[in-house]
N, CA and C atoms of all chains as a GROMACS GRO file, in nm:
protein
  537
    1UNK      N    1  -4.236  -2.277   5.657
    1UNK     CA    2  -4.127  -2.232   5.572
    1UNK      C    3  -4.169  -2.103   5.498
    2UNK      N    4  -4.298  -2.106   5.424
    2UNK     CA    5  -4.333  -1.987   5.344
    2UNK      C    6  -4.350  -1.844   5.524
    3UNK      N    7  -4.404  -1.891   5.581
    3UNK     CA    8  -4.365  -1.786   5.654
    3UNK      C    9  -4.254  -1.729   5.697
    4UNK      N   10  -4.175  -1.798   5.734
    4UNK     CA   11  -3.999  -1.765   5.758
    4UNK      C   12  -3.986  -1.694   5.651
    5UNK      N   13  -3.992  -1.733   5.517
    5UNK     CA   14  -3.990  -1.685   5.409
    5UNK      C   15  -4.040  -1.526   5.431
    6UNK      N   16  -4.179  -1.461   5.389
    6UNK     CA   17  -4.228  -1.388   5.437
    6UNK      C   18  -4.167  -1.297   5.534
    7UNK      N   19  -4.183  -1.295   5.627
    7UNK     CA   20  -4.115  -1.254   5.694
    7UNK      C   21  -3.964  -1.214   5.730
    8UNK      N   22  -3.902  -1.304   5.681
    8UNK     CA   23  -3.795  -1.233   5.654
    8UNK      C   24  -3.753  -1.149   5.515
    9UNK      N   25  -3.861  -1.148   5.412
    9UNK     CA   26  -3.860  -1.060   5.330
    9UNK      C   27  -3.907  -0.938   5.350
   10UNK      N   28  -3.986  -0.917   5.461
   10UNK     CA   29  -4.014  -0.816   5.522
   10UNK      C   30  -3.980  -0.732   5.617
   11UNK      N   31  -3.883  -0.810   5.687
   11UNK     CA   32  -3.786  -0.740   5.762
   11UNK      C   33  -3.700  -0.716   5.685
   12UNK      N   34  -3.635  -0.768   5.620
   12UNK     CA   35  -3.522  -0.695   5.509
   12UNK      C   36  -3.537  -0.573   5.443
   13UNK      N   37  -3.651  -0.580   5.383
   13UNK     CA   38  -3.680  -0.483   5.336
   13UNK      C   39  -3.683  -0.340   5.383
   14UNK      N   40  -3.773  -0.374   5.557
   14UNK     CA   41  -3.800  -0.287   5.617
   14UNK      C   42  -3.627  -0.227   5.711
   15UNK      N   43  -3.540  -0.301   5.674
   15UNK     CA   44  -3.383  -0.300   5.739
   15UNK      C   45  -3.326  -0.193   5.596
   16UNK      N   46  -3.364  -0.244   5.464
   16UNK     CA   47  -3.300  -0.138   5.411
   16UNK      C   48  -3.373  -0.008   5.404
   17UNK      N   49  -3.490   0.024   5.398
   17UNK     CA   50  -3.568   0.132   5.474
   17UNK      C   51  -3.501   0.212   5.550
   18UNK      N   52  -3.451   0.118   5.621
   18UNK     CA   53  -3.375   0.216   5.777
   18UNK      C   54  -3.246   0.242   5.760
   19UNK      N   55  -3.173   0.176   5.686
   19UNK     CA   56  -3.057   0.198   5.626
   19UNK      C   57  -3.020   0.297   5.523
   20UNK      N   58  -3.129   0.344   5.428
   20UNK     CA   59  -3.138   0.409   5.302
   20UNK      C   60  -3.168   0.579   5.335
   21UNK      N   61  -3.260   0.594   5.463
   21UNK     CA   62  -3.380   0.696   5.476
   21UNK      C   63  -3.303   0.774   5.548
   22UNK      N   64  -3.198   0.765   5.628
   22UNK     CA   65  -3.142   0.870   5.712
   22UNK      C   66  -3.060   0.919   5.707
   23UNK      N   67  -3.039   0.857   5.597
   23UNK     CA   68  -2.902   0.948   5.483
   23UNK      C   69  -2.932   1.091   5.484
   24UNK      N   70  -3.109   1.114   5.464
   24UNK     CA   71  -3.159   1.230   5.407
   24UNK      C   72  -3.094   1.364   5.521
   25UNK      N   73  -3.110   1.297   5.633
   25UNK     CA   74  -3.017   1.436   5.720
   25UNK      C   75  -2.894   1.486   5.734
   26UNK      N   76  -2.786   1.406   5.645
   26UNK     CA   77  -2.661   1.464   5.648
   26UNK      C   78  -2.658   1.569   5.517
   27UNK      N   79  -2.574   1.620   5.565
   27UNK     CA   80  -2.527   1.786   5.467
   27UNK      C   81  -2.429   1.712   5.330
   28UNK      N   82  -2.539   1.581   5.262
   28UNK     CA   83  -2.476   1.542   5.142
   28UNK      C   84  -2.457   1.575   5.034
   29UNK      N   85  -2.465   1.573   4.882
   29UNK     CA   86  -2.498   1.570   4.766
   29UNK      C   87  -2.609   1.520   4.722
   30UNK      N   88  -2.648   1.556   4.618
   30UNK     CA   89  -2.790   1.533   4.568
   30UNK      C   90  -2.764   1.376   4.536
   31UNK      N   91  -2.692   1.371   4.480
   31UNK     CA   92  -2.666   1.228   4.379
   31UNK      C   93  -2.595   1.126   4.503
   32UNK      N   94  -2.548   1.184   4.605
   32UNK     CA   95  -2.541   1.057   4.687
   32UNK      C   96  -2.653   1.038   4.796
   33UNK      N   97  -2.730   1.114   4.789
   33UNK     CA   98  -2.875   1.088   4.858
   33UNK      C   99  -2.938   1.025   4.757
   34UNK      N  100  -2.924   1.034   4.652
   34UNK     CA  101  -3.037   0.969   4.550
   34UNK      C  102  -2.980   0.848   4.510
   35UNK      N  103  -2.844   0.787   4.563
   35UNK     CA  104  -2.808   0.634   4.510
   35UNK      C  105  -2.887   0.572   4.658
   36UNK      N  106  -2.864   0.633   4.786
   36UNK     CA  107  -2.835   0.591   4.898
   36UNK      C  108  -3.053   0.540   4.885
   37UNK      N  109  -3.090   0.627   4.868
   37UNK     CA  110  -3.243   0.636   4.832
   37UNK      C  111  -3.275   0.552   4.774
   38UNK      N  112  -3.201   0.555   4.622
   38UNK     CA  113  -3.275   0.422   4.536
   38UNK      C  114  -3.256   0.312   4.586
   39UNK      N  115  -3.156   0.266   4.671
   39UNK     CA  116  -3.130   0.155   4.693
   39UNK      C  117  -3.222   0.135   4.810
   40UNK      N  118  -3.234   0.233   4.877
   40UNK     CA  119  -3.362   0.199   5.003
   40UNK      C  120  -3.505   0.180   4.964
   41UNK      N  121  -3.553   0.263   4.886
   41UNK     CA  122  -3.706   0.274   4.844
   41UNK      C  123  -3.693   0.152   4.717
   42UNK      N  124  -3.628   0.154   4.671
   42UNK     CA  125  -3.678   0.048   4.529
   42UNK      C  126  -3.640  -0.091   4.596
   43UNK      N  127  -3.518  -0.139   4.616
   43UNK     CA  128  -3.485  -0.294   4.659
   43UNK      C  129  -3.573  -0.294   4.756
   44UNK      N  130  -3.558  -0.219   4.898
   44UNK     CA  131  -3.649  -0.236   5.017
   44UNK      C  132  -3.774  -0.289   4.953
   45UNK      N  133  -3.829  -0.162   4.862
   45UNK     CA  134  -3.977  -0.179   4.906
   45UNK      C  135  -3.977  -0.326   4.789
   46UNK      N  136  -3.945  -0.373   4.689
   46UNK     CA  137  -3.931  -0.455   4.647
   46UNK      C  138  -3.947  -0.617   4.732
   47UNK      N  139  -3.852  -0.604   4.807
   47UNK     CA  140  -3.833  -0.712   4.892
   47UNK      C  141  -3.962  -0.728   5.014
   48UNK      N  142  -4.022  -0.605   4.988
   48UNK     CA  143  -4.118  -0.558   5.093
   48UNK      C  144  -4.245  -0.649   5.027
   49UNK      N  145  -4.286  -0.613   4.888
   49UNK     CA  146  -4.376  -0.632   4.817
   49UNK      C  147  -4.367  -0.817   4.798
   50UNK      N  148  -4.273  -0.884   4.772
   50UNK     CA  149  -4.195  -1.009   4.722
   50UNK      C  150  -4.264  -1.105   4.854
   51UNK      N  151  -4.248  -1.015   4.975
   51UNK     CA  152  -4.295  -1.099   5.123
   51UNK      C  153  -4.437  -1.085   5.098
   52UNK      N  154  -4.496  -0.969   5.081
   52UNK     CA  155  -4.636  -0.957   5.071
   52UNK      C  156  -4.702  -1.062   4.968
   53UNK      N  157  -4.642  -1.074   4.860
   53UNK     CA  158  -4.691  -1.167   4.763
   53UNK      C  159  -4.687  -1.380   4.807
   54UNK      N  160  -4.553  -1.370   4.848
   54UNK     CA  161  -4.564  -1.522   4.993
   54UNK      C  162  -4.638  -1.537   5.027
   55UNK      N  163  -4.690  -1.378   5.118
   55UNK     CA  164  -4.807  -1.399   5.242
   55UNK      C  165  -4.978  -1.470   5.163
   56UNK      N  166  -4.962  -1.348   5.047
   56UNK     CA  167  -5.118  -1.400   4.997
   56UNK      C  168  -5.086  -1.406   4.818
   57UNK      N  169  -5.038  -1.550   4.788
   57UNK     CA  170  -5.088  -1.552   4.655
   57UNK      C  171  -5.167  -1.590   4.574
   58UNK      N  172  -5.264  -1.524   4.638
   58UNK     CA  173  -5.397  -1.554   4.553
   58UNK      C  174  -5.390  -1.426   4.456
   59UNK      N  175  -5.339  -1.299   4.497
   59UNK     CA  176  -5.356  -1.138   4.480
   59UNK      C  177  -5.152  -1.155   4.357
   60UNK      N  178  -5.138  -1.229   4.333
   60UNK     CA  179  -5.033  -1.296   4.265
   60UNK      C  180  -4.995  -1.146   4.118
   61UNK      N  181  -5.114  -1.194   4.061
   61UNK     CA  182  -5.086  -1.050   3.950
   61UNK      C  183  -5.081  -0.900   3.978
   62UNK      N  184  -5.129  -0.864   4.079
   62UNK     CA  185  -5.140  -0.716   4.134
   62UNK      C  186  -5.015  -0.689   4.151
   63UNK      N  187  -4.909  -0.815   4.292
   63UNK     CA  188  -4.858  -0.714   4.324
   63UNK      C  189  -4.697  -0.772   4.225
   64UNK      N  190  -4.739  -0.841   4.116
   64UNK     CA  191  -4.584  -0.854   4.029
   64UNK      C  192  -4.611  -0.724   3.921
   65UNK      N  193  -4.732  -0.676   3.964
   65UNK     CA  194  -4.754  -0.515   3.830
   65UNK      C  195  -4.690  -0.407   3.959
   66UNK      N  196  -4.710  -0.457   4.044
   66UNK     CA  197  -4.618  -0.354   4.177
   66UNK      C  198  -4.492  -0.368   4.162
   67UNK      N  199  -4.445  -0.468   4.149
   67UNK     CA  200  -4.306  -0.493   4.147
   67UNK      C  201  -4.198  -0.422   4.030
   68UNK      N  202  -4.325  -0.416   3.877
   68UNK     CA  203  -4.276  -0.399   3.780
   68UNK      C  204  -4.308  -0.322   3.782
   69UNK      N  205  -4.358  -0.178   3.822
   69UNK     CA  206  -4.397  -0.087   3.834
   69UNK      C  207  -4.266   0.021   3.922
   70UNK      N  208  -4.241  -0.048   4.006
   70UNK     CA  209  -4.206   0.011   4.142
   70UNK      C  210  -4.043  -0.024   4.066
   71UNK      N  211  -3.977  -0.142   3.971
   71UNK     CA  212  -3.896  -0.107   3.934
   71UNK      C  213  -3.887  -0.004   3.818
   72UNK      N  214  -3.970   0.004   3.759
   72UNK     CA  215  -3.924   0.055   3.589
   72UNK      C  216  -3.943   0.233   3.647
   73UNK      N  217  -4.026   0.319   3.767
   73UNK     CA  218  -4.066   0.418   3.784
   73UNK      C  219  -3.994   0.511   3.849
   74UNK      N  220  -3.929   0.401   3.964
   74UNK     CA  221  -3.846   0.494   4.105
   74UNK      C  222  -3.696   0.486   4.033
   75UNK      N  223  -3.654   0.415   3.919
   75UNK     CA  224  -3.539   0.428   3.906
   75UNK      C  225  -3.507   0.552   3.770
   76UNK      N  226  -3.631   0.579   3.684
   76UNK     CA  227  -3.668   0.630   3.572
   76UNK      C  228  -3.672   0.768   3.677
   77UNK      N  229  -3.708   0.817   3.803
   77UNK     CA  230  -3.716   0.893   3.877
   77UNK      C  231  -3.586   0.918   3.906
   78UNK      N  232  -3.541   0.846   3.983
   78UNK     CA  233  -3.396   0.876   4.069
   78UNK      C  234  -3.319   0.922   3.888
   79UNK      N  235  -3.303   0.880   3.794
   79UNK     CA  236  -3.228   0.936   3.702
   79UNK      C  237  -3.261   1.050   3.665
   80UNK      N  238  -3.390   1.123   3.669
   80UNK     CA  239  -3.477   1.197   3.574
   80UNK      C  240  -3.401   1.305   3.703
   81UNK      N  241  -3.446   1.307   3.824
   81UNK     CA  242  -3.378   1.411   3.956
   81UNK      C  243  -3.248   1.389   3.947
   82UNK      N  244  -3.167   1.351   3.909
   82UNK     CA  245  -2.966   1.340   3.899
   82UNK      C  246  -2.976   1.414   3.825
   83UNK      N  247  -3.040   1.372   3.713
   83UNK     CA  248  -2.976   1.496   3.551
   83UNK      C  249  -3.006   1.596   3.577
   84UNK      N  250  -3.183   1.614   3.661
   84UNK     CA  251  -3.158   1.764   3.658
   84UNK      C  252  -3.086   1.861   3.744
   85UNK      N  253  -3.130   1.799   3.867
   85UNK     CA  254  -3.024   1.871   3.979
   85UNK      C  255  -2.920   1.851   3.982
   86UNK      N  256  -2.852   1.781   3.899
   86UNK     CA  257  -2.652   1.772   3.798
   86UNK      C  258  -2.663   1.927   3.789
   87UNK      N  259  -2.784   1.916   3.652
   87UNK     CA  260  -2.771   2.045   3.575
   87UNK      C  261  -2.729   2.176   3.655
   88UNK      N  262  -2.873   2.188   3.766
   88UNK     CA  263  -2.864   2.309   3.802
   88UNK      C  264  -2.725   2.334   3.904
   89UNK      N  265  -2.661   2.204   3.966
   89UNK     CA  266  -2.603   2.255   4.010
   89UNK      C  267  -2.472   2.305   3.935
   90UNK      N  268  -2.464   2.248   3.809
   90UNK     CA  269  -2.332   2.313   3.752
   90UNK      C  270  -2.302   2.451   3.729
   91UNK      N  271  -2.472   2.454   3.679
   91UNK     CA  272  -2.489   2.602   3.618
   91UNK      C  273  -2.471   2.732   3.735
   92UNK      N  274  -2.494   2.673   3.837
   92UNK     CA  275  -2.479   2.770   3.959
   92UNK      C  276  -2.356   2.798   4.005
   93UNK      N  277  -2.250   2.660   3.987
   93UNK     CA  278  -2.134   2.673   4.062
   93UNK      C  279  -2.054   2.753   3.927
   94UNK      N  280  -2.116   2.748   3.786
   94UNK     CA  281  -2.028   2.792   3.662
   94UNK      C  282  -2.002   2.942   3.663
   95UNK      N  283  -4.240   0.095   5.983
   95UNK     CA  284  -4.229   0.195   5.840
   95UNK      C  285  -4.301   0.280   5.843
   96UNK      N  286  -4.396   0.345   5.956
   96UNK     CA  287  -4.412   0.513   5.953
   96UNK      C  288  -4.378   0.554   6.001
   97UNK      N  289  -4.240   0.525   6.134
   97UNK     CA  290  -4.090   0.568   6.123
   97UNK      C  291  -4.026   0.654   6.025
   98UNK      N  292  -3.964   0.532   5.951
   98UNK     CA  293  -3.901   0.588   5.845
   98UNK      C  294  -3.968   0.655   5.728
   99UNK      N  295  -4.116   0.652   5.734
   99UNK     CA  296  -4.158   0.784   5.647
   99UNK      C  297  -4.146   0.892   5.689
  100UNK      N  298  -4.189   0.916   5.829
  100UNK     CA  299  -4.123   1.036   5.893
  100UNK      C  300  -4.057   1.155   5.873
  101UNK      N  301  -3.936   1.011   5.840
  101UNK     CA  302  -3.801   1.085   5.806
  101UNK      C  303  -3.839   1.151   5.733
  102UNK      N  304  -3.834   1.167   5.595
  102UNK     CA  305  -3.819   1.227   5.450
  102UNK      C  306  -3.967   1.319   5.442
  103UNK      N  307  -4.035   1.296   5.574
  103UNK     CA  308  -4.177   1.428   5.565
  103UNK      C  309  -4.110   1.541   5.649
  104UNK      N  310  -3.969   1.508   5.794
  104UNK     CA  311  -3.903   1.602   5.810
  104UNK      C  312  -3.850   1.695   5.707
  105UNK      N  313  -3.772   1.610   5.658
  105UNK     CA  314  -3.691   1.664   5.566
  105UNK      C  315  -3.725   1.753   5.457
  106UNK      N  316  -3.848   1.755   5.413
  106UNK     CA  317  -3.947   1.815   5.318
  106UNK      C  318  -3.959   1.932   5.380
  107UNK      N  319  -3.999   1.948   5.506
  107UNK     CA  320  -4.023   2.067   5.621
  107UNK      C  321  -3.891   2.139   5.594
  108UNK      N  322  -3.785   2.075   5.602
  108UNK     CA  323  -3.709   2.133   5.695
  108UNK      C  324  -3.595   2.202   5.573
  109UNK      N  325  -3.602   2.119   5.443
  109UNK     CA  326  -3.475   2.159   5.418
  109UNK      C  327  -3.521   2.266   5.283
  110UNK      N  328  -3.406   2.353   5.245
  110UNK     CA  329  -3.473   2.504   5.182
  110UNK      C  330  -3.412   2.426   5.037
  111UNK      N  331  -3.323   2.390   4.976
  111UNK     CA  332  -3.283   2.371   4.821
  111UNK      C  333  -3.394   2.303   4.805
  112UNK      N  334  -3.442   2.349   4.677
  112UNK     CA  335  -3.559   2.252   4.622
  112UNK      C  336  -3.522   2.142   4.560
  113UNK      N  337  -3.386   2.113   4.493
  113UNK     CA  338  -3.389   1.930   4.476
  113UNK      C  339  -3.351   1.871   4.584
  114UNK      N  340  -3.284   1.922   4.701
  114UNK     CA  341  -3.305   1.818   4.804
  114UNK      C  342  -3.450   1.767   4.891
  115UNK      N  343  -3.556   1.893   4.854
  115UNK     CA  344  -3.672   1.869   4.902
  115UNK      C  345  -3.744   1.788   4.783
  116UNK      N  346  -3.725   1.757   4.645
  116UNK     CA  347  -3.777   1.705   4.545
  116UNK      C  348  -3.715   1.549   4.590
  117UNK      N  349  -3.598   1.533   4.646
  117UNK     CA  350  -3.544   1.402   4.637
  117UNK      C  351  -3.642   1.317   4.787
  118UNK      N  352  -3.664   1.425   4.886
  118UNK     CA  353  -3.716   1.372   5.013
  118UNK      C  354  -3.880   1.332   4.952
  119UNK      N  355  -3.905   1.404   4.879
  119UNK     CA  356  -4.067   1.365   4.824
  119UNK      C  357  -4.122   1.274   4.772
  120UNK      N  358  -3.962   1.270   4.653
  120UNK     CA  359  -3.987   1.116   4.600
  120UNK      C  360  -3.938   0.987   4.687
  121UNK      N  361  -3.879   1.004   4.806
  121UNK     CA  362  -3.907   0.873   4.885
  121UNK      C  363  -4.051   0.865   5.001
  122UNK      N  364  -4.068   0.977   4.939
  122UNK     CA  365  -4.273   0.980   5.091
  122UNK      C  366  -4.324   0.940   4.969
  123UNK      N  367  -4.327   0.938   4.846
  123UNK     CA  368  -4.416   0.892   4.760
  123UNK      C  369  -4.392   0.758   4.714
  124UNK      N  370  -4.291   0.680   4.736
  124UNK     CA  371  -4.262   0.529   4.686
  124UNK      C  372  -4.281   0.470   4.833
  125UNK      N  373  -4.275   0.543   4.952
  125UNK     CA  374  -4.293   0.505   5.087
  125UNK      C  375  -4.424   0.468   5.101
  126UNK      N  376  -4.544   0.568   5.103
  126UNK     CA  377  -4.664   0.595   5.141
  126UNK      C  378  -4.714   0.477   5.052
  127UNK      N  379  -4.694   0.415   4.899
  127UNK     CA  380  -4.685   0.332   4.844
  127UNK      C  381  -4.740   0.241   4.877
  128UNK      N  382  -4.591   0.180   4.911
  128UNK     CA  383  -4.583   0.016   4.990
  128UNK      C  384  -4.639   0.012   5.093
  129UNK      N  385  -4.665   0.116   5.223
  129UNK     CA  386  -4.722   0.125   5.325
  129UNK      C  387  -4.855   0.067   5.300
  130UNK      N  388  -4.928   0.139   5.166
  130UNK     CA  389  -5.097   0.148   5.118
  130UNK      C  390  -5.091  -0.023   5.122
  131UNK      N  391  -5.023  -0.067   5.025
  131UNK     CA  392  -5.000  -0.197   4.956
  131UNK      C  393  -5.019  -0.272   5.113
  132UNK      N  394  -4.897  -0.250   5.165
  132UNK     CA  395  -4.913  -0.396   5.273
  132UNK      C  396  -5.033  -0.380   5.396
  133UNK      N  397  -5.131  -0.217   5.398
  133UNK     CA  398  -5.241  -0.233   5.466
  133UNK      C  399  -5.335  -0.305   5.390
  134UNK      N  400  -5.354  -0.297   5.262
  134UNK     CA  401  -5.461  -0.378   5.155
  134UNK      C  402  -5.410  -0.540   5.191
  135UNK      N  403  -5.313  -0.547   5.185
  135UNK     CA  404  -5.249  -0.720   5.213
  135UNK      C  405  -5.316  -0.774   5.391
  136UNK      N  406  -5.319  -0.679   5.472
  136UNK     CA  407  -5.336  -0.726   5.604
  136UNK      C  408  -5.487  -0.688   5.617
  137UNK      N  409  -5.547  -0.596   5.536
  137UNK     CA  410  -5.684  -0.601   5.510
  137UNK      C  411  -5.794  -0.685   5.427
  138UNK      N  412  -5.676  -0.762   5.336
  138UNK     CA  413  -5.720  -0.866   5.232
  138UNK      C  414  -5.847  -0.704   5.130
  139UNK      N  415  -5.832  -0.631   5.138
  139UNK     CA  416  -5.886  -0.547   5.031
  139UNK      C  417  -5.801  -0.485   4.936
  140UNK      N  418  -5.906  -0.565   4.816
  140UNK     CA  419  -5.793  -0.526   4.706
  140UNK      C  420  -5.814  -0.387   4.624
  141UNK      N  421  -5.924  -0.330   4.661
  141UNK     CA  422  -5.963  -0.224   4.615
  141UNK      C  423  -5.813  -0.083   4.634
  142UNK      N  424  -5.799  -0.112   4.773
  142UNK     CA  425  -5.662  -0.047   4.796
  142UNK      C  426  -5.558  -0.084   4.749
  143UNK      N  427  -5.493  -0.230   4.733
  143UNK     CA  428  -5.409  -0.253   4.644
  143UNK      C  429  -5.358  -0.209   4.519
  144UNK      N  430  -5.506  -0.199   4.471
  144UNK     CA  431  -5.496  -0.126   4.309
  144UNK      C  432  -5.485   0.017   4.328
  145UNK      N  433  -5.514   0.102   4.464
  145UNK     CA  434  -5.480   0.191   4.466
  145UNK      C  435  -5.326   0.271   4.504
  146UNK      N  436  -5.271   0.166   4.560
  146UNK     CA  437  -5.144   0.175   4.631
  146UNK      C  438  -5.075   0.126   4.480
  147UNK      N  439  -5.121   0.043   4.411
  147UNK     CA  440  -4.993   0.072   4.206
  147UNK      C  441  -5.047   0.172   4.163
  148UNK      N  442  -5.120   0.225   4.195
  148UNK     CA  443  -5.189   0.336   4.079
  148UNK      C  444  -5.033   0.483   4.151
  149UNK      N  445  -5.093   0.514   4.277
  149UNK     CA  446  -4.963   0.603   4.361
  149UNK      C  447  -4.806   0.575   4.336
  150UNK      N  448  -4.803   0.448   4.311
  150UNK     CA  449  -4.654   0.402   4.256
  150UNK      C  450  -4.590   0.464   4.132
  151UNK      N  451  -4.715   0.461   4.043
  151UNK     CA  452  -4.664   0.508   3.878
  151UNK      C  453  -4.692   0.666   3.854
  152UNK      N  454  -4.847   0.680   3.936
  152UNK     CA  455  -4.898   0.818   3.914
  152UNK      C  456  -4.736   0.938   4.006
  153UNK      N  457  -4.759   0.896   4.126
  153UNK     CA  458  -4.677   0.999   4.195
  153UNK      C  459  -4.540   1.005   4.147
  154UNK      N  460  -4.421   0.887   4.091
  154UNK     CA  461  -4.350   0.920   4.010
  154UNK      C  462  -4.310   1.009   3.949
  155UNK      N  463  -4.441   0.955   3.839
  155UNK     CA  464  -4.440   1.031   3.731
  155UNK      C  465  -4.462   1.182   3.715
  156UNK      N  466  -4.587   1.188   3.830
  156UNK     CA  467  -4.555   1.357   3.816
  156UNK      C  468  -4.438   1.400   3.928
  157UNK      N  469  -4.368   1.329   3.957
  157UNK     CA  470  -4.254   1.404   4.021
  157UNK      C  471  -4.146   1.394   3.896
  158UNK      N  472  -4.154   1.330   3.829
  158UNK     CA  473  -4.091   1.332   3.711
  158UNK      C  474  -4.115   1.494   3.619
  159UNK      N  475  -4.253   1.484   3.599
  159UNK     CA  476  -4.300   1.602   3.514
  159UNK      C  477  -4.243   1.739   3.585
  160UNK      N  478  -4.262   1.728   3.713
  160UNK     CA  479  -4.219   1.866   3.793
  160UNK      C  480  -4.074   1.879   3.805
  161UNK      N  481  -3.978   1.767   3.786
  161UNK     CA  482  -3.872   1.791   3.795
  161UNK      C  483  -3.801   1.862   3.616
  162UNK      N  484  -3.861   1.818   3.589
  162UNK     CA  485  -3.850   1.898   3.419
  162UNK      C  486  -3.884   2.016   3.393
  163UNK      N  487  -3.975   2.061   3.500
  163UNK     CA  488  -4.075   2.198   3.489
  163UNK      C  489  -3.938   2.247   3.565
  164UNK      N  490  -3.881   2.221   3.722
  164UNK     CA  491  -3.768   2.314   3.739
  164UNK      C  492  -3.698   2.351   3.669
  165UNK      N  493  -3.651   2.226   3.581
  165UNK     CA  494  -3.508   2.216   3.515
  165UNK      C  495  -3.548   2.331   3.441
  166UNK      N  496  -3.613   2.332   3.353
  166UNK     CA  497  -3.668   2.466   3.250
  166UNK      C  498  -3.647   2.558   3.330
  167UNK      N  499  -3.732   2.625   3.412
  167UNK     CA  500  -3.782   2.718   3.509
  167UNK      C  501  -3.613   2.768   3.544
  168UNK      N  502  -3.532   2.711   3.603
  168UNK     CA  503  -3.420   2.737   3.619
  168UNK      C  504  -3.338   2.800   3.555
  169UNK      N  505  -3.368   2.736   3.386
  169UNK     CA  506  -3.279   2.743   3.323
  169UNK      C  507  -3.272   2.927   3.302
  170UNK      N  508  -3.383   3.000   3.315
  170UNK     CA  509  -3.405   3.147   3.285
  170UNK      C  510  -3.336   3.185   3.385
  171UNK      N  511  -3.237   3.304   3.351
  171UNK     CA  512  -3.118   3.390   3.530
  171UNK      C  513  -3.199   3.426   3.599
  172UNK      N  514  -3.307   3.468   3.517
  172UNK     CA  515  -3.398   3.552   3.636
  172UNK      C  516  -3.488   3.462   3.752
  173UNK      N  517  -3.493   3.343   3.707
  173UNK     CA  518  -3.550   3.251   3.837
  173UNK      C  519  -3.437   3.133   3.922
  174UNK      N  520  -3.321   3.181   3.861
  174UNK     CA  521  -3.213   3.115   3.911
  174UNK      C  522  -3.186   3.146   4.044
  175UNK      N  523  -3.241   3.263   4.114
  175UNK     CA  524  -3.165   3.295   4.256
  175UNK      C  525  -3.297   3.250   4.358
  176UNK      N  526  -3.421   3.253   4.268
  176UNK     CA  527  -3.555   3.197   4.352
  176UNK      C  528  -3.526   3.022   4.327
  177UNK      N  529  -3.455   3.018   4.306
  177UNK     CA  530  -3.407   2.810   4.276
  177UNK      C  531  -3.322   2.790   4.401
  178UNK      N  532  -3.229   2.822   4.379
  178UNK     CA  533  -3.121   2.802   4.497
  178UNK      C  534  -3.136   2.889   4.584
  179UNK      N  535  -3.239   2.944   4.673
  179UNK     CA  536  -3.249   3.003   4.742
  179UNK      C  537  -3.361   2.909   4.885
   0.00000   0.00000   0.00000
């Protein structure tokens, strides 16, 4: 069971990966590459990390400072790159 | 998943606006990450583990710091056409 488990936390993860990442080649917006992103790199790798922790919890505290890490940083990111590249692009189109 | 890191190391190459190349960087840097993380997990070495959170918060963050350094940098006309260029 903990493997099913596992594993399918790891394919999920690695499904929104693939779902999130190839956004990057269409002729989008900043801010809809960067929702399409957060939701790939942070949940993915989240769900990524969540299987890894199943697999071996002995390593139990490392990777919930990954988890809490990987939330409080990539999303403090994805906001910190919206506001600014908001900015510049207003100022360019103004 | 070094597939889909790939991707966003193309994209770094390839594309000329610098926040769309700032946005491709910060997913090779939350990528390269988890990658580190789940070789330390299949290596049972935790020495890398702790190095794969350290890349989580460190690389962020200074993509954080540099994205503030544009925003400034921008904000002057005279480096406005070397921005969007």
């Amino acid at each position: 069971m903990i493997n099913f488990l596992t594993y399918f936390c790891l394919i999920s993860g690695l499904i929104f990966w693939l779902w999130g990442t190839p956004v990057l080649f269409q002729k989008r917006s900043i801010l809809y590459k960067l929702h399409s992103l957060s939701v790939a790199d942070t949940l993915g790798s989240i769900l990524i990390v969540v299987g890894l922790s199943l697999k071996i919890p002995s390593e139990l505290p490392l990777l919930i400072l990954a988890i809490i890490s990987l939330t409080i940083w990539n999303t403090m990111l994805g906001y910190v790159l919206a506001y600014s590249a908001n900015n510049q692009e207003e100022k360019s189109d103004g | 998943m070094i597939l889909t890191l790939l991707i966003p190391i193309y994209q770094t190459w390839h594309e000329d606006n610098v926040w769309q190349k700032m946005v491709a960087v910060s997913s090779i840097s939350s990528k390269v990450s988890i990658i580190t993380l789940v070789i330390s997990v299949l290596r049972d070495d935790w020495m890398m583990g702790v190095v794969g959170v350290i890349i989580i918060t460190v690389g962020n963050a200074g993509l954080m710091l540099l994205a503030h350094l544009l925003k400034k940098i921008g904000e002057n006309d005279s480096t406005q056409l070397i921005i969007n260029n």
